[in-house]
N, C-alpha and C positions, 0 to 999 in steps of 0.2 A: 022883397027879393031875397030871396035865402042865403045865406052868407054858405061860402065853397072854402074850406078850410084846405091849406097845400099837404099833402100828403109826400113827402119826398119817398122816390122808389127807394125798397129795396137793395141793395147793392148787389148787381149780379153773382158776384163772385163770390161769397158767403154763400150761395142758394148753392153755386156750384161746388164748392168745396165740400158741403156736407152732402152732396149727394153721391161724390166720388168714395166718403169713407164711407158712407154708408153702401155703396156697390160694392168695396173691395170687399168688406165682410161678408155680408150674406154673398160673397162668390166663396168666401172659407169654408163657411157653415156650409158650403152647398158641396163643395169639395170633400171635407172631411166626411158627409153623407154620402157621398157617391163612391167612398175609396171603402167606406164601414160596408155595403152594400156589398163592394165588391172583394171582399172579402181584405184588404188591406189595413196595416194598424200602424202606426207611428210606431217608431223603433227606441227602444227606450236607451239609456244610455250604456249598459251595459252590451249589449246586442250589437253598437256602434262599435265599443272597443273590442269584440268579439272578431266584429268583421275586419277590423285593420289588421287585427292578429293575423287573422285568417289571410289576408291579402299581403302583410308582409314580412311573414315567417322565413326563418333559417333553418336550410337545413345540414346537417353533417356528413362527412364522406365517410363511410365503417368501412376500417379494415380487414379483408376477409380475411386473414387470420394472423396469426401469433406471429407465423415463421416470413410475416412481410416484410417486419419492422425488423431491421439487424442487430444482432445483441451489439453492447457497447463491450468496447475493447480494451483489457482492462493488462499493463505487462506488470509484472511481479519481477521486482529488482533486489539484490543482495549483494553484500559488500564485506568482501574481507580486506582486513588491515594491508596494508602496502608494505614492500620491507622498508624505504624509508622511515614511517612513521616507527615500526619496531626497533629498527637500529636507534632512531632517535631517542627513544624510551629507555632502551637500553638494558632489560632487568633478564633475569635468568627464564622469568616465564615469556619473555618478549623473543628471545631467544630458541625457545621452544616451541615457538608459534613460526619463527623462523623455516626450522626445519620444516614443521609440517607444509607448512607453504610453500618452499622448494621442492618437498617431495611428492606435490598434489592429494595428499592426506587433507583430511577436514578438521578444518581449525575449531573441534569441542570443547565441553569442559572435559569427558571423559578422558581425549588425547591428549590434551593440555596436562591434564595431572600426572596422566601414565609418564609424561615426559616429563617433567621435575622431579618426577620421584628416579628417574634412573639417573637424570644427569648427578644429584642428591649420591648416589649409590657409589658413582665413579669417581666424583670430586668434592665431595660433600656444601654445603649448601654455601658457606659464606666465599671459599674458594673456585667459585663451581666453573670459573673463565681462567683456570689453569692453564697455560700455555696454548690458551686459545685452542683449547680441546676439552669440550663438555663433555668428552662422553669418552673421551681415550680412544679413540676411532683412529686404527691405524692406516686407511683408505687415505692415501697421498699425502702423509703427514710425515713420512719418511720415517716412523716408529712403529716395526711389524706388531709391536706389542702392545699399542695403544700410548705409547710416550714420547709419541711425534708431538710437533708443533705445527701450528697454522701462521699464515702471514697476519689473520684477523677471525673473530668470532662469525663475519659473514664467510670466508670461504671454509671455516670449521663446516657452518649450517650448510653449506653446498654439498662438502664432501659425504656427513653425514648422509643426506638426504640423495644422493650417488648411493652410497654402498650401499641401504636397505632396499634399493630397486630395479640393485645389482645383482651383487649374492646371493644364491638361488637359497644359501643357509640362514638368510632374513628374509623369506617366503611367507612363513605366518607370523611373523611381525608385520609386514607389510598388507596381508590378508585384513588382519585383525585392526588395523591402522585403519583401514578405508572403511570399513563395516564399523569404525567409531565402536568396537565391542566395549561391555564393558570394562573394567579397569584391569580385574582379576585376570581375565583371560588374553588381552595383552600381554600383561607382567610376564604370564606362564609362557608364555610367545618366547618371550625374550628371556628366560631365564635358559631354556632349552634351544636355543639358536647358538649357542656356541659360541655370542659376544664377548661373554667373557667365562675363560676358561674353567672358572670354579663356580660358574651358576648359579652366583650367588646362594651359595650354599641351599641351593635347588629353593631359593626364595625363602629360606630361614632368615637372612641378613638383609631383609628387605623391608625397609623401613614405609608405616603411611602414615605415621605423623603429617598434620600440614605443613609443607613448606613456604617458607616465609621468603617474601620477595626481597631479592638483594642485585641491586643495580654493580655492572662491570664499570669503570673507568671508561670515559672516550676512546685512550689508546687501544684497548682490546677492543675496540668497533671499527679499529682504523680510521676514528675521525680524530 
């Protein structure tokens, strides 16, 4: 009697396991043939980042033109001394910036100089706050002749800067003031204005040495 040896089955699920990876493949291979056929190819990776470009690109608003965009606004500021700060200072050229300041002349170097060289001419330089009259200016000083007095060097600078914008005979002194002319042709202003009656010896006696700054006393600032 022939001996029947046991053969234990297969395990179903093994048989089916490999038959599943084995169908999911050849459906790839069959895929990947049917997209080759159909004219289709795998997209490579550049091609991918190509297209998300493409899908989520920015774009810019242009400006149509120049005159859209408003210029920026730009104020330009300028500052002259205050008389405060001048009176504080106190000097024969601070004095002189005085005047021009009351007289709405522009406070230069050109008119700055022309003005210590005359205050220089009438009171000379270390005295030049003489009875609180730089310039011998007899415009409310109660001295027709220039040998008035002032109550202080500020209402000297007032007076002054009254007469030359009074007196039609301080015309081109005042002309040549505002025009900041050069220095010569002020001088000649004033030599011929009839300020002072010898003309300075028609500007023979007119000194341009540089004049040297020399501070007045408080009391002649009325501080």
């Amino acid at each position: 009697m022939p001996k029947h040896r046991h053969v234990s089955p297969r395990p179903a699920y093994r048989r089916h396991a490999w038959s599943t990876v084995r169908t999911v493949f050849v459906s790839m291979i069959a895929g990947l043939v049917i997209m080759a056929t159909l004219g289709f190819s795998t997209p490579t990776q550049t091609e991918v980042f190509a297209a998300y470009i493409d899908e989520n690109a920015q774009t810019l608003a242009a400006v149509s033109s120049v005159e859209a965009v408003p210029p920026a606004v730009r104020h330009n500021f300028s500052a002259s001394p205050g008389p405060e700060t001048l009176i504080a200072s106190g000097t024969n050229y601070d004095w002189a910036k005085l005047v021009l300041l009351l007289g709405e002349f522009p406070i230069t170097e050109s008119n700055v100089t022309v003005m210590t060289r005359w205050m220089r001419q009438e009171n000379y330089v270390d005295s030049w706050y003489l009875r609180n009259n730089p310039l011998n200016n007899g415009w409310g000083s109660g001295g027709g002749g220039g040998t008035g007095r002032y109550v202080d060097l500020v209402d000297a600078a007032a007076n002054a800067a009254e007469a030359l914008n009074t007196l039609p005979r301080y015309s081109e002194i005042v002309a040549t003031l505002r025009a900041s002319a050069p220095t010569d042709e002020v001088e000649r202003a004033i030599w011929f204005s009839g300020w002072a009656t010898g003309m300075y010896n028609q500007g023979a006696h007119w000194s341009y040495d540089p004049v040297p700054v020399v501070t007045a006393p408080p009391s002649a600032w009325g501080r």
